[in-house]
C-alpha positions in Angstrom: -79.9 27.3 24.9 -78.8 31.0 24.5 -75.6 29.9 25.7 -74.8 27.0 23.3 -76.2 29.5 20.3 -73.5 32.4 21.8 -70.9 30.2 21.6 -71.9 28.4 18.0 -71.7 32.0 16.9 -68.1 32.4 18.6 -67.1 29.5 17.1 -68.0 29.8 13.8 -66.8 33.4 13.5 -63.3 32.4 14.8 -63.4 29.7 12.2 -64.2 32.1 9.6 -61.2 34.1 10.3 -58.9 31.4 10.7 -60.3 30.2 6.9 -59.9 34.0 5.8 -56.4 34.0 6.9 -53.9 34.1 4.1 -51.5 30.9 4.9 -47.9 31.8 6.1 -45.5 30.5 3.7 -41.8 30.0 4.4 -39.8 31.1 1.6 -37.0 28.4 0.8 -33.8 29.7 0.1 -32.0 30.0 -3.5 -30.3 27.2 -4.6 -26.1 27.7 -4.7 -23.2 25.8 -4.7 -20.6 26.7 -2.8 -16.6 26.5 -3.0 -16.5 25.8 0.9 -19.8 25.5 3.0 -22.0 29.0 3.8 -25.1 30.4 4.0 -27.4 30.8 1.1 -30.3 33.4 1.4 -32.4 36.2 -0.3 -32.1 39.9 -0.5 -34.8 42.0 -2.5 -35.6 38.6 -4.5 -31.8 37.9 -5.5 -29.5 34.9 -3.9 -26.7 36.3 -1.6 -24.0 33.7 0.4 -22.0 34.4 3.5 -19.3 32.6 4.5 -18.3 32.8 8.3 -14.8 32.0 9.8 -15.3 29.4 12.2 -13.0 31.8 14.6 -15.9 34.1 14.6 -16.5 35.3 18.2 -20.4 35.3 18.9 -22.1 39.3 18.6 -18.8 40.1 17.5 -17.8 42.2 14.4 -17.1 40.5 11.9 -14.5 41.6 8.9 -15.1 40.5 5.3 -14.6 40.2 1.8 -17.4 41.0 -0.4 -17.1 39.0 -4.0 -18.1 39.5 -7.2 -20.0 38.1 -9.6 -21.9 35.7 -8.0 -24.0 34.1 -10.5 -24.3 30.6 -11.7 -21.0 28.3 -10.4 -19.9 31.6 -9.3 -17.6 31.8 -7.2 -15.8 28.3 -8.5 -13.5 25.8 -6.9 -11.2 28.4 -8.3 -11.8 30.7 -5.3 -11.2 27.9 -2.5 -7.8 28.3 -2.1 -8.0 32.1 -1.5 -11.1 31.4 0.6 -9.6 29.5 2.8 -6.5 31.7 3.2 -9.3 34.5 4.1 -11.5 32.4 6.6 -8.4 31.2 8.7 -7.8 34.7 9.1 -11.1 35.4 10.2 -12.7 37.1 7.8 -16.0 36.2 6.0 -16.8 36.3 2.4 -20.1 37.1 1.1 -21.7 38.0 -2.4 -24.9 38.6 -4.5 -26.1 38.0 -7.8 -27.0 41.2 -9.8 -26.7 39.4 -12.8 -25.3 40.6 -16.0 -25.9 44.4 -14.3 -22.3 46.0 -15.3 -22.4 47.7 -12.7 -25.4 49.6 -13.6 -27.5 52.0 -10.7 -30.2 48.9 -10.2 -27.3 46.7 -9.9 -26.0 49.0 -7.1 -29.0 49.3 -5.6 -28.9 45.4 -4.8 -25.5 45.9 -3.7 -26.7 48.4 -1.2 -29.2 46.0 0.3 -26.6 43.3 0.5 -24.6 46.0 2.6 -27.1 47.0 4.7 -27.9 43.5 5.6 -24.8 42.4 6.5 -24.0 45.4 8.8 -27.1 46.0 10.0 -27.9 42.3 10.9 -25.3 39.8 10.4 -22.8 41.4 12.1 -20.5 42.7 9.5 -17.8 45.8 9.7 -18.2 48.7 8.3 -15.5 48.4 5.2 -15.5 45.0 3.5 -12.5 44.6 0.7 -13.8 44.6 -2.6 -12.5 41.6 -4.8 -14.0 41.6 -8.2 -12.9 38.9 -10.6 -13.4 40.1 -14.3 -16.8 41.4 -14.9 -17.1 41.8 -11.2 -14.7 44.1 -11.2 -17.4 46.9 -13.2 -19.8 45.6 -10.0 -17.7 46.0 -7.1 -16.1 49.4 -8.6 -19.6 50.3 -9.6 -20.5 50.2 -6.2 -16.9 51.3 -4.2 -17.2 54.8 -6.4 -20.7 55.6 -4.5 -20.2 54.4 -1.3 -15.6 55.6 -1.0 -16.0 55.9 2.6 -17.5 51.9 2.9 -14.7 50.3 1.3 -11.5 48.8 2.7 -9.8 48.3 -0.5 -10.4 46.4 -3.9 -8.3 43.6 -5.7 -9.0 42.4 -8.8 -8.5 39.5 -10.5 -8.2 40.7 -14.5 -11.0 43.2 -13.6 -13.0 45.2 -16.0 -12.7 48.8 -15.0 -13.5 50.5 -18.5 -17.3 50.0 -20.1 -16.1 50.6 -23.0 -13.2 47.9 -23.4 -15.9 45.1 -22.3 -18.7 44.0 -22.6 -18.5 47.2 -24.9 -21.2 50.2 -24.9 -23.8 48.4 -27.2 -24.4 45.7 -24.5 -23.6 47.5 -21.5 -26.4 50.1 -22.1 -29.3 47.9 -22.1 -28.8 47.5 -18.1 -28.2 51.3 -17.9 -31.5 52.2 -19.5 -29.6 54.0 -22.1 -29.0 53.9 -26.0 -25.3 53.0 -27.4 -25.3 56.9 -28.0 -26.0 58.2 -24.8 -24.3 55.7 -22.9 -20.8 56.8 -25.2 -21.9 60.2 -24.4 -22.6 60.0 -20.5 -19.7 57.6 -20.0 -17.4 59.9 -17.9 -20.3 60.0 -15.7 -20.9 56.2 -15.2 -18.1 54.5 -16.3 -15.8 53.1 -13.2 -12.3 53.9 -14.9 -13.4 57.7 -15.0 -15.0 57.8 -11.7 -12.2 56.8 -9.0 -11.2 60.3 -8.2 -13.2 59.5 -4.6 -11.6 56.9 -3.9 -8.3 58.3 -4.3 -9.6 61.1 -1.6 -10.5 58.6 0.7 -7.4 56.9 0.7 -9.0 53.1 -0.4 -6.0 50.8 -1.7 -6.2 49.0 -4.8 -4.5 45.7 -6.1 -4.9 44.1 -9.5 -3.2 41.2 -11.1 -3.6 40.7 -14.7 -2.4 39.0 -17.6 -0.3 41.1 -20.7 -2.0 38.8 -22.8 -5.5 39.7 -22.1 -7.4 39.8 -25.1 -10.9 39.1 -23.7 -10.3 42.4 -20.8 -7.1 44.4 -21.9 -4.4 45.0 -19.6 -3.7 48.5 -21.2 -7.4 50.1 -20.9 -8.5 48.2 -18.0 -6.5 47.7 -15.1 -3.4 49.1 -16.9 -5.0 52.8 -16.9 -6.4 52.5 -13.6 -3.5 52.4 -12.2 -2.1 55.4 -13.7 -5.0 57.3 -13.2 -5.0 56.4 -10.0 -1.5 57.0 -9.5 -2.0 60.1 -11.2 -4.5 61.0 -8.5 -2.6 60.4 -5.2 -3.9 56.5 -4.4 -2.2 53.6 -3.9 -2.6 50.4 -6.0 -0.3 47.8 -6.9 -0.4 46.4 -10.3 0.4 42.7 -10.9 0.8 41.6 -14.6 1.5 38.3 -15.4 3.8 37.8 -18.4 2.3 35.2 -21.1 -1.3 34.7 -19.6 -4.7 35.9 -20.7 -8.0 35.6 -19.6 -8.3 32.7 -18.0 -8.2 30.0 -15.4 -4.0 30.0 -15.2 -4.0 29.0 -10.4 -1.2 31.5 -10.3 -4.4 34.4 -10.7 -6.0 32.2 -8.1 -3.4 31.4 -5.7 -1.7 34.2 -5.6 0.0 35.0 -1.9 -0.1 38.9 -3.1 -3.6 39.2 -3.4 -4.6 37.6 -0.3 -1.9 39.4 1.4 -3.7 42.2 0.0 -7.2 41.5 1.3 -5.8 40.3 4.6 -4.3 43.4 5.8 -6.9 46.2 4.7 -10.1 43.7 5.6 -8.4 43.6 9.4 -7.0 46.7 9.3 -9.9 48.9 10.3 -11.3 46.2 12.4 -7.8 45.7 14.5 -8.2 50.0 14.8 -11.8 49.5 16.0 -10.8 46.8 18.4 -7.6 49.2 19.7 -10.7 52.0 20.2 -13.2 49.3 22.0 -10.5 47.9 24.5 -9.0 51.8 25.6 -12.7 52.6 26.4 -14.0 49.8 27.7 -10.6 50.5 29.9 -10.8 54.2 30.4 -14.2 54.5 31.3 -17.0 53.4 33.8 -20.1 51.1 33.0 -23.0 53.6 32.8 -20.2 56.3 30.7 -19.9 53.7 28.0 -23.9 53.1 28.3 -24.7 56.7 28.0 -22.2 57.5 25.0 -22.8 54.9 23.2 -26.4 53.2 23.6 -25.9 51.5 20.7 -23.0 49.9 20.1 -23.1 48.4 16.7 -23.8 51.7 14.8 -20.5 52.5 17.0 -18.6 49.9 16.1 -18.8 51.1 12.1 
């Protein structure tokens, strides 16, 4: 009898916990449509995509371009040409929605979760290229300004560089946390155009194309002064402008052999130079060497 009571009470306390348990819940992942097929997930509540090459060596590092803005039907058919282009190469794109953030510090801050993600966890190098198409172009500079020695490069595709010329400081400084009035008088301190003087230091490459007709995003204060600021400060960037066309969806912005040339070489290039490194070691030195110098070889790698 004491026996059948023991285990009554067993029974019924392991029920209770069971029945106090909170129920595990699998979170289903954001719903996006993709130019070519990739994964869709979540990072700090926000949908992010990757896009892997099928080349893709398993556990190997893997170089990429990171995309902006990815928001609704973002990126479009538009992008599958240059996609493609990228992927045969062997290099992945990814991307995350930040909504309308202009490149705004919260905005950043999902952009540094995105990074950290990827190279921490999905095996991604160390410096993705930075292609920004229009407002995307405030996001990824927003983003390459912080963070000079984590970029490859940027392209643009008629980016916004300047706050001011678009969406314009009454709109931008709702995301900033700002007024109209101390947005205009913090811009220097926020604004991407005025704020590329470490990237020039570091050496990152830029490319834009853009149309002289631009009405929407202005060649002259967007990627037109960029580049002779940038200039003006020692980097390199090569300036595309497209006679006749404006703001929008003309292929020759989309399909342009420049650009992914562009992306192509500075997305491999410190991966090939990481590659060079890995092979000479791997060569040069013994098993338990290579163990002891580098126990862990991801944080290596980048």
């Amino acid at each position: 009898m004491k026996t059948l009571m023991s285990l009554a009470m067993v029974l019924s306390l392991v029920s209770w916990a069971i029945a106090d348990d909170p129920p595990q819940t699998v979170q289903t992942p954001p719903s996006k449509t993709l130019p070519v097929p990739g994964d869709v997930f979540w990072v700090e509540g926000r949908p992010a995509f990757l896009i892997l090459p099928e080349s893709r060596m398993r556990d190997d590092i893997t170089p990429w371009v990171w995309y902006a803005p990815t928001m609704d039907g973002l990126p479009g058919l538009e992008e599958r040409w240059m996609f493609e282009h990228f992927l045969k190469a062997g290099i992945a794109i990814a991307g995350i929605d930040v909504g309308n953030s202009h490149g705004s510090p919260d905005g950043r801050k999902l952009y540094t979760s995105l990074y950290r993600v990827l190279t921490e966890t999905r095996g991604m190098a160390a410096k993705p290229v930075l292609l920004g198409r229009s407002r995307g172009g405030l996001m990824t500079l927003g983003w390459a300004v912080d963070n000079p020695h984590h970029v490859g490069g940027f392209a643009g595709i008629y980016p916004v560089c300047n706050l001011a010329s678009w969406p314009g400081l009454a709109e931008a400084a709702g995301p900033w946390g700002l007024s109209e009035h101390e947005l205009a008088a913090q811009l220097a301190n926020h604004n991407p155009l005025d704020r590329v003087a470490p990237l020039a230091r570091a050496k990152v490459p830029l490319f834009s194309i853009h149309g002289d007709s631009d009405t929407v995003v202005p060649l002259e204060s967007n990627s037109g002064e960029m580049y002779k600021r940038y200039r003006d400060l020692g980097g390199e960037m090569q300036l595309v402008i497209s006679k006749g066309q404006g703001h929008n969806m003309w292929s020759g912005f989309f399909q342009n052999q420049a650009l992914v040339d562009f992306v192509i070489k500075n997305a491999l290039r410190k991966w090939m130079v990481w590659r060079a490194a890995t092979t000479r070691q791997i060569t040069e030195s013994t098993s338990p060497v290579w163990a002891t110098r580098f126990p862990d070889s991801r944080v290596w790698r980048r």
